[in-house]
N, C-alpha and C positions, 0 to 999 in steps of 0.2 A: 189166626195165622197157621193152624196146626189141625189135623185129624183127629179126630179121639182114637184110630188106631195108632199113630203114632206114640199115644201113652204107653204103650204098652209093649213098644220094641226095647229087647232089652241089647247089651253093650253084647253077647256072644255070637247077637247078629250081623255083626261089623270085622267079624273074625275071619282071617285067613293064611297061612301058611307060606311062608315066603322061603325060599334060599337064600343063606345071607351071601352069598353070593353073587346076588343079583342087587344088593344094595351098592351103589354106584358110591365108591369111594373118591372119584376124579372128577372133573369138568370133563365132557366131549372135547376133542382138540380143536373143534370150531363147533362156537354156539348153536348157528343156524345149523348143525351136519347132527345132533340129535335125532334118534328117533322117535316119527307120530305116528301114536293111534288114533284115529279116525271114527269117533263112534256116534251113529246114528241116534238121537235121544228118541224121534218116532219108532225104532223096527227094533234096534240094539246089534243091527247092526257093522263090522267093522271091517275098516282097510286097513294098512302099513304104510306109511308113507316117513320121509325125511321132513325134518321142520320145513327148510327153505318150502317146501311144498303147502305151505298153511295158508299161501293165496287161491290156493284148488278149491278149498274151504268157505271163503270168504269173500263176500258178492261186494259188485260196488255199490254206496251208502248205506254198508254196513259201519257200524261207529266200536273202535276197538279202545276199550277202558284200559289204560295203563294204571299202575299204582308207581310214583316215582319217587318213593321213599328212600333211603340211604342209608344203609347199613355202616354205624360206625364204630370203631376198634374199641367196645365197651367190657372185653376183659383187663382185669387189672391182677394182675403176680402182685401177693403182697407177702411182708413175712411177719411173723408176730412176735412180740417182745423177747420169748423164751428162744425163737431161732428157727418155730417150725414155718411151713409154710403155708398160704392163705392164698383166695381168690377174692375179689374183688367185682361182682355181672352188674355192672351199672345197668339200671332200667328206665331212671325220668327224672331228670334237672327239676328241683321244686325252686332253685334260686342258685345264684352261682358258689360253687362249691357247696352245695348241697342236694345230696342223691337220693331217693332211691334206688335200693340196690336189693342183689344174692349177694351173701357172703358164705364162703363154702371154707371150714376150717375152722371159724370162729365167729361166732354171732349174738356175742354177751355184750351188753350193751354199756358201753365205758370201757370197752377196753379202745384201743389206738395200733393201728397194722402201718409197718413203713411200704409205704410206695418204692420211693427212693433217697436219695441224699436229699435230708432239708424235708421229704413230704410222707406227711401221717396222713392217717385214714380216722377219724372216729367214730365208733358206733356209738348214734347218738338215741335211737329208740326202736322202736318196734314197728311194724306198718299189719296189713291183713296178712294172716299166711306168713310163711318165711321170707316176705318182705321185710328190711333193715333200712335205717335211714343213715347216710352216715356224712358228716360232716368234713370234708380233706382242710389242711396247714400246713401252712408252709408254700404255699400259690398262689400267687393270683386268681390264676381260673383252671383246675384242671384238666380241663378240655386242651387247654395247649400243649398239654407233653402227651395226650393220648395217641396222634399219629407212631408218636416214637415208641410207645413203651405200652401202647392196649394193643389185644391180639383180636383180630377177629373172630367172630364168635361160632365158630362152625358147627354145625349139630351134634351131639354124643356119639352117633352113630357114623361118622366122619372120623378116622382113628387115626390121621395122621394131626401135627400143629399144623395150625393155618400157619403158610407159606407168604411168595410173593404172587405168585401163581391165583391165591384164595384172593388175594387184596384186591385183584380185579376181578378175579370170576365169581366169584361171589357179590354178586354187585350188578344188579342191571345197568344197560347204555345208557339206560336214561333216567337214573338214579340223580337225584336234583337237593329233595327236603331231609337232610341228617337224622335219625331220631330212631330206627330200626338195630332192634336185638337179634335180625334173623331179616333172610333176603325173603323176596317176593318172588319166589322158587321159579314159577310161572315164564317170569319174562326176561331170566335168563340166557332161555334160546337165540332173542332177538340181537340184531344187529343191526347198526346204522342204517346201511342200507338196505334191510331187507324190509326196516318200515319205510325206508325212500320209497322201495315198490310198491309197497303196498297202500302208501298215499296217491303214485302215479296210478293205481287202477282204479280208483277210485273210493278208496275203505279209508273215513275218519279216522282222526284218532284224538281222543279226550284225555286228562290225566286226575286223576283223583291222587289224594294220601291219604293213608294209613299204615300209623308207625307200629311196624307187628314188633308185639311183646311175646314175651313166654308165653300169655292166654292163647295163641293162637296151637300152644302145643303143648297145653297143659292135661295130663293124661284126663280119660273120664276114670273115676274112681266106684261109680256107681253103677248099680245093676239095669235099673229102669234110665234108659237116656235122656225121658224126658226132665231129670230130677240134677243133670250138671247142669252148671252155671259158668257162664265164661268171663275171663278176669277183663275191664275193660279196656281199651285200644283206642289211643287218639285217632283222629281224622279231620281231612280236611278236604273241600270240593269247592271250586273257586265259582262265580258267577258264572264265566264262560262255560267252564264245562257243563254246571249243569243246565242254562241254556241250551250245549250241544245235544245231552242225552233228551231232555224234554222233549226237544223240537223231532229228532229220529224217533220217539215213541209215537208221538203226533201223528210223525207222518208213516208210522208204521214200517221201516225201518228198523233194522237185529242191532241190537248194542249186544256186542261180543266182551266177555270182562275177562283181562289176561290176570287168571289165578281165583281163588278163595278171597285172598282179601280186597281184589278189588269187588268181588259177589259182595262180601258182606260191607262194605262200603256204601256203594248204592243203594243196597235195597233198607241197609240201617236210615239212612237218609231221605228213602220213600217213604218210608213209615205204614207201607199197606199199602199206600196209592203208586200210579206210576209215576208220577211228579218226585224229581228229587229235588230237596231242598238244598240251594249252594252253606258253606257254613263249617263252621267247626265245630267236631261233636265230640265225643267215646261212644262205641261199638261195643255193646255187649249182647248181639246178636247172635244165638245159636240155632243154627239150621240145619234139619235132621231131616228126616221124610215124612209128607205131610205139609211142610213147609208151602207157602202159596208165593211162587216169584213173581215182582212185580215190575222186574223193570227187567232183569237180565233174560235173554235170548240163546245165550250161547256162553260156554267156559274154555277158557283154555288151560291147561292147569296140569300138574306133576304127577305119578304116581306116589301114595297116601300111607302112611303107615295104618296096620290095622288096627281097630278097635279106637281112631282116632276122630275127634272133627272135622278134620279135614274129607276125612273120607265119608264120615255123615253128610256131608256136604252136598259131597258130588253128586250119594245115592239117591239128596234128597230133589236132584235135578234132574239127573238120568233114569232110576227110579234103583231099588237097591238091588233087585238080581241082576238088572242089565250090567251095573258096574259092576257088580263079582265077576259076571261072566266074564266083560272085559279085561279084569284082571288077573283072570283064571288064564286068558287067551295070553296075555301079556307075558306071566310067567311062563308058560311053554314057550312062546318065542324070544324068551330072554332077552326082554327090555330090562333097563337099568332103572331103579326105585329110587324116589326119595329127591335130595335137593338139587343132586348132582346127576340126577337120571333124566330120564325120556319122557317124551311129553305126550298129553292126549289132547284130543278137540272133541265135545262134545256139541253138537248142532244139530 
């Protein structure tokens, strides 16, 4: 699946210098009024264009991969016995009221953090990493008071609290299956109707999940890239869709994947062939450059923090100077970075 030069890129290859400035702290005031970079994966060459423009892009019986996950209010404010205060990053229901979880404040196992009136937290063991399991009482099911009382989970680099503003925008349209720690950056831009149009011209559209966890942004620590490992990520691909993608490889037809993780979705699911298998997995597919795609054609997808895998990602589709360059272009014309920024197409 991999080059043998790819061994030997290291993480200061993925480096570059950004304005914090240009990291987009707000939603666009309308999704589709983002702006796109337009980057040629043949030449590296680029245009500017506005999202709404991303049917310019996209030919009819092209098949465009949603990921329709659901981002839900899994911060939890908690406080601990002595009075200070605790968090709470749920990350994966293993049984009702019982998490895994972060806990940030306190992560000794037996202690109990109150929620709220009547509801404890307790740390009940250890998981990989700072992973924590923790058991809640005093509920029935905790999931029912999280509308009211979890916060959306906005990136670190997002410095205000999630608002009301975040409880929708951070959320795709077509966000369906609950289970995500972090939106699908990607298909933020889209709106109702602008896949209305883009079914009237003729361009599919298939939906995959995957419930992005922390792994999808968990720093690399390591020098040699090819030596991180990524934590894994549920999924799931129903019969239809992948039906849909099969039969567009077939016929030789672009499946377009709106984001990283619907890329890493698919092609976890191909396994090397172009055949994807429908089914419920974990994704612990890490793709750098080198990487051999086997199903995806086209990405649409965010500007990438550096030194991250997101951004191995892209380089390992567009190839890695094209994306710096890109992103060298990008910075001088002051597009917006990250979850809440501007978007690219690569094709």
């Amino acid at each position: 699946m991999t080059s043998p030069v790819a061994e030997y890129l290291n993480i200061t290859d993925f480096d570059f210098d950004l304005p914090k400035s240009l990291i987009a702290q707000e939603p666009s005031l309308q999704r589709d009024r983002s702006r796109l970079l337009a980057l040629k994966r043949s030449t590296g060459g680029v245009a500017h264009r506005i999202f709404t423009d991303i049917d310019q892009y996209l030919l009819p019986g092209d098949l465009l991969i949603i990921n329709d996950t659901k981002v839900f209010p899994c911060r939890l404010p908690a406080t601990k016995s002595g009075g200070g205060r605790a968090e709470i990053f749920l990350l994966h229901e293993r049984g009702r009221n019982l998490w895994e979880v972060l806990v940030k404040g306190c992560g000794t196992t037996g202690k109990r953090l109150r929620i709220t009136d009547g509801v404890e937290a307790e740390i009940t063991g250890e998981g990989v990493g700072s992973v924590r399991t923790v058991r809640f009482h005093g509920i029935e099911d905790i999931r029912s008071i999280l509308p009211e009382i979890g916060k959306i989970p906005l990136p670190p680099y997002i410095k205000h609290e999630a608002d009301k503003v975040d409880r929708e925008r951070y959320q795709t349209v077509y966000a369906v299956h609950e289970g995500a720690v972090a939106a699908p950056t990607a298909g933020l831009h889209f709106t109702g109707e602008l896949l209305q149009r883009l079914m009237t011209k003729g361009i599919e559209i298939a939906t995959v999940t995957l419930h992005v966890g922390p792994g999808t942004f968990q720093p690399v620590r390591v020098q040699t890239i090819s030596e991180h490992r990524m934590l894994p990520e549920r999924y799931s691909i129903t019969e239809s869709s992948a039906q849909r993608i099969n039969r567009a490889k077939a016929e030789g037809r672009r499946v377009i994947a709106v984001g990283t993780t619907s890329v890493r979705t698919i092609e976890t699911a191909a396994a090397g062939s172009n055949r994807v298998a429908p089914g419920d997995g974990r994704s612990e597919l890490f793709i750098y450059p080198g990487y051999c795609f086997t199903v995806t054609d086209g990405i649409i997808t965010n500007f990438h923090l550096p030194k991250s895998t997101l951004l191995m990602l892209v380089s390992a589709f567009a190839g890695r100077e094209r994306t710096l360059s890109a992103y060298r272009t990008a910075i001088a014309e002051k597009y917006r970075f990250y979850s809440y920024g501007d978007a690219m197409i690569i094709a």
